[in-house]
C-alpha positions in Angstrom: -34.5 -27.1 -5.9 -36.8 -24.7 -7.7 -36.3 -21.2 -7.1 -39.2 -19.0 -6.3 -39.9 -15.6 -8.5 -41.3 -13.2 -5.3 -42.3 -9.6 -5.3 -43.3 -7.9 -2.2 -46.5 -5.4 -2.3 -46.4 -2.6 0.8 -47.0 0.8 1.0 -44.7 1.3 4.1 -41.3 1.6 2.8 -39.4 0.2 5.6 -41.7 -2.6 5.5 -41.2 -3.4 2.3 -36.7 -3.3 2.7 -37.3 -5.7 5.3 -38.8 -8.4 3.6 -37.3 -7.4 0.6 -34.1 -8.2 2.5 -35.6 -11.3 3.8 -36.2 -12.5 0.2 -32.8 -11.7 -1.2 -31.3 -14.0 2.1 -33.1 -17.0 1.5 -31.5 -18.9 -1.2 -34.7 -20.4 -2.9 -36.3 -17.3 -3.5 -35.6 -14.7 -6.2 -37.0 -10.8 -5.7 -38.6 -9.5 -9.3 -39.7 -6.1 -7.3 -40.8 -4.5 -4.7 -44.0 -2.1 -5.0 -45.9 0.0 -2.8 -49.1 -0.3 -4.3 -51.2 -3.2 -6.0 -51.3 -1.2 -9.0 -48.0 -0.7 -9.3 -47.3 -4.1 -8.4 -50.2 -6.3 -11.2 -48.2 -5.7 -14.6 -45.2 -7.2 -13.1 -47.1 -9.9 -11.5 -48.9 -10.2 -14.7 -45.7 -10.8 -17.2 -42.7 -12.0 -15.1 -44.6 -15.0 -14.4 -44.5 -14.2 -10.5 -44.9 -17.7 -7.6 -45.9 -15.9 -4.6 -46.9 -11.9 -3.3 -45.7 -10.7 0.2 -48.5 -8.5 0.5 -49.9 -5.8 3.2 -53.4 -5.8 3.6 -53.9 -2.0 4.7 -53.0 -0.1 1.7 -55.2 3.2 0.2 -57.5 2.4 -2.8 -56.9 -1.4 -3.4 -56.5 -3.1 -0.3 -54.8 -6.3 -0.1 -57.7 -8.4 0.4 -59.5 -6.8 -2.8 -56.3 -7.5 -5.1 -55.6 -11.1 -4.1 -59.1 -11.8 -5.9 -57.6 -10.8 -9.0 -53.8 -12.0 -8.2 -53.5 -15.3 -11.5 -54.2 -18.8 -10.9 -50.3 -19.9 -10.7 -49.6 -16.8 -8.4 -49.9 -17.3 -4.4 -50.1 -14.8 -2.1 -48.8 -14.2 1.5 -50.3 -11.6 3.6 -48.1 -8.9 5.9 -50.0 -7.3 8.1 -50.0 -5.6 11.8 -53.9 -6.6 12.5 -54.2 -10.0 12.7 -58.3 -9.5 12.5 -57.7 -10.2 8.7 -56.1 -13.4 9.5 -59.9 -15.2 8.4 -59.9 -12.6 5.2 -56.6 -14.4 5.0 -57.9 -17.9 4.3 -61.0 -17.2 2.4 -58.8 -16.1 -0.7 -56.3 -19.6 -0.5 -53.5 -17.6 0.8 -50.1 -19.7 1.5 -49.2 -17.8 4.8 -50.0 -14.6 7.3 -47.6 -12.8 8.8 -48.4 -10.6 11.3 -45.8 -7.4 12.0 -43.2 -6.9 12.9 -42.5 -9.6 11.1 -39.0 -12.0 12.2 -36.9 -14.1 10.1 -38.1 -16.9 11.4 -41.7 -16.5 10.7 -40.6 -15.3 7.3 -38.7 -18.9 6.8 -41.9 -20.9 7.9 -44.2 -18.7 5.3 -41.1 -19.4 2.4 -41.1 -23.2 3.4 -44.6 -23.6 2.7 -44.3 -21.5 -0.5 -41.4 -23.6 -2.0 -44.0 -26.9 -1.0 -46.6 -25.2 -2.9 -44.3 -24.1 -6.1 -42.7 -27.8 -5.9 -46.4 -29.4 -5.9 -47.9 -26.7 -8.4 -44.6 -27.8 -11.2 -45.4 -31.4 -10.3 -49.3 -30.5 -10.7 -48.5 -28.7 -14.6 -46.4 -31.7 -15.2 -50.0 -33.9 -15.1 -51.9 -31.2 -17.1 -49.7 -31.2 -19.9 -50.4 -34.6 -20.4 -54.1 -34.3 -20.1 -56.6 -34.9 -23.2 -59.5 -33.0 -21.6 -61.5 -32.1 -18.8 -65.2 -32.4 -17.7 -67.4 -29.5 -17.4 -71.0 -29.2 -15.9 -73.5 -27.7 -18.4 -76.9 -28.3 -18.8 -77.7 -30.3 -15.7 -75.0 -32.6 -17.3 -71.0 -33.4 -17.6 -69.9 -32.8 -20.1 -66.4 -33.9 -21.9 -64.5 -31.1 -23.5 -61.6 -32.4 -25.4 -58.6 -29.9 -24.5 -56.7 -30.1 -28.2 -60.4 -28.7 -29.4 -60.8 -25.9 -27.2 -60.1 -22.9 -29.5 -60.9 -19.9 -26.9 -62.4 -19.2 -23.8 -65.3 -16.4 -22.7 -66.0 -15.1 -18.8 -69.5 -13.9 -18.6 -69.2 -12.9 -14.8 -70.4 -16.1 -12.9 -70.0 -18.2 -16.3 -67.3 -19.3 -18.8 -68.4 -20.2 -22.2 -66.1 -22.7 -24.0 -65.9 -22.2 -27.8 -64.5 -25.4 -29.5 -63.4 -26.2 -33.5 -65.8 -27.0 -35.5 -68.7 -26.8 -33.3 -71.5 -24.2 -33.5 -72.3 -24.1 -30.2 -70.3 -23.5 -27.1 -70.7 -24.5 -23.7 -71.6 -23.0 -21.1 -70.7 -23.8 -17.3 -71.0 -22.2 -14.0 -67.2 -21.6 -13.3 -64.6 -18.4 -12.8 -62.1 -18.0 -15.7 -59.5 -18.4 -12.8 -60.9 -21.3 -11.7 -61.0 -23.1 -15.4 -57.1 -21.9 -16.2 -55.9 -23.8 -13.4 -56.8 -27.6 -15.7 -55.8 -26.0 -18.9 -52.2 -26.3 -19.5 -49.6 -23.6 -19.5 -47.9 -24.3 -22.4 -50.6 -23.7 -24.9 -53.1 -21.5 -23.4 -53.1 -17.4 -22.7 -55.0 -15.0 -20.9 -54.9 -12.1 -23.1 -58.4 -10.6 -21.5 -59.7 -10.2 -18.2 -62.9 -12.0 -19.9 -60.4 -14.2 -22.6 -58.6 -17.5 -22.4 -56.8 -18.5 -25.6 -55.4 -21.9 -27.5 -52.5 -20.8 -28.7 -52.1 -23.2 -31.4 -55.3 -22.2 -33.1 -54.5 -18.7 -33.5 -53.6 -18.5 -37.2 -54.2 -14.4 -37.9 -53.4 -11.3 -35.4 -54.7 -8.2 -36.7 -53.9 -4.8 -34.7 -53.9 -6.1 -31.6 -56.5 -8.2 -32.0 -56.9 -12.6 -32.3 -59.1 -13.2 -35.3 -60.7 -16.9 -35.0 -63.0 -16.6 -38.0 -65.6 -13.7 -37.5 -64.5 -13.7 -33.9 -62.3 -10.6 -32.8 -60.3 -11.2 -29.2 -59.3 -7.9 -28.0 -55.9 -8.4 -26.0 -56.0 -5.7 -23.1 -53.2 -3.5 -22.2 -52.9 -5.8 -19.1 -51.6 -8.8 -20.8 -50.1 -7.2 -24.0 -46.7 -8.1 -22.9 -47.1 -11.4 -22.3 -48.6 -12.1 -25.5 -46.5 -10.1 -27.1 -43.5 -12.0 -25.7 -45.5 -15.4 -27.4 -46.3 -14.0 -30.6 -41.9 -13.2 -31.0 -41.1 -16.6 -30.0 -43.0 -18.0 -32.7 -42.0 -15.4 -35.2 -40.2 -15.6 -38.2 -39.2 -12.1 -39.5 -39.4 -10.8 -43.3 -36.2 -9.5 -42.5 -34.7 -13.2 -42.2 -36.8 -13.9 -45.5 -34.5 -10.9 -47.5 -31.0 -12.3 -46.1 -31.8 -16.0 -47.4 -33.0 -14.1 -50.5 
């Protein structure tokens, strides 16, 4: 059975315990943390590879409604909330559950349920994009064919992505979030290191103080995903220290 990664986003403390507690009883679901704000909560969710966010919609500054827009592709989000007049809000950002306050153990189990479905479907889902070649884009009043082992990096430019590919001049340009986009690009060899950048891993041949250089092409990596691709660039790392011992 896979085991969910939760974290639960409330700025009411007992709240928070409760479905805190919840998670830690329900054998499928592991708790990362428990925050009570969303900016506490997005550097976690960012790096630890989060499924799913129990999160209260009424919170000061960034309301829950406002941070599910910017919650990752491969992280779902359940909301907790005492007015069920978001309940709409709810579905218009693709959220797995709503659970309205005070919130029982049984309610809790049918909103895990559907989240273990969804994590069960979403594995099964990566599975099929790993093995994918490429991916068809609309640009230019056309489709277009985009080979996925050519891709080298990806641009947002708000309502647009532009798709940079090897040995090609000219990218292309489609009308499409960079959310939307990561969710056919598989996990295994592409990174968000940018709120506007999507990267190939396996082109990136040079890092230079803090920055992917693909030619004359500088990709800034924010302070937002710096741990994640920190994390990549030390699993693929040989040090010069292991270069000395066999010296």
């Amino acid at each position: 059975m896979t085991n969910i990664r939760c974290c639960v986003v409330d700025d009411e403390p007992l709240a928070a315990q409760l479905i805190a507690s919840y998670v830690e009883k329900t054998p499928f679901m592991d708790l990362v943390g428990v925050f009570s704000s969303a900016q506490e909560a997005i550097k976690t969710i960012l790096e630890e590879k989060i499924d799913v966010v129990f999160l209260d919609i009424e919170m000061p500054q960034l309301n829950g409604v406002e941070f599910a827009h910017v919650v990752p592709a491969n992280c779902r989000v359940v909301f907790t909330t005492a007015y069920d007049a978001y309940a709409l809000q709810g579905y218009k950002v693709n959220a797995l559950d709503y659970l309205l306050k005070p919130i029982s153990y049984e309610d809790f189990v049918g909103a895990a349920n559907k989240a273990l479905q969804w994590c069960e479907l979403n594995s099964q889902a990566n599975a099929e994009i790993d093995r994918r070649e490429y991916i068809m884009v609309k640009s230019e009043y056309k489709l277009v064919q985009v080979p996925i082992k050519d891709i080298v990096y990806i641009e947002g430019l708000k309502d647009y992505v532009k798709i940079y590919l090897e040995n090609e001049q000219k990218s292309i340009m489609t009308l499409m979030s960079m959310k939307a986009l990561e969710k056919y690009l598989p996990a295994s060899k592409f990174l968000r290191v940018h709120r506007s950048f999507i990267v190939n891993t396996t082109k990136i041949k040079v890092v230079e103080r803090n920055r992917i250089v693909f030619g004359s092409q500088y990709i800034p990596v924010s302070e937002s995903y710096k741990q994640a691709f920190n994390d990549y660039v030390n699993s693929v790392s040989v040090s010069l220290q292991g270069f000395r011992d066999e010296e």
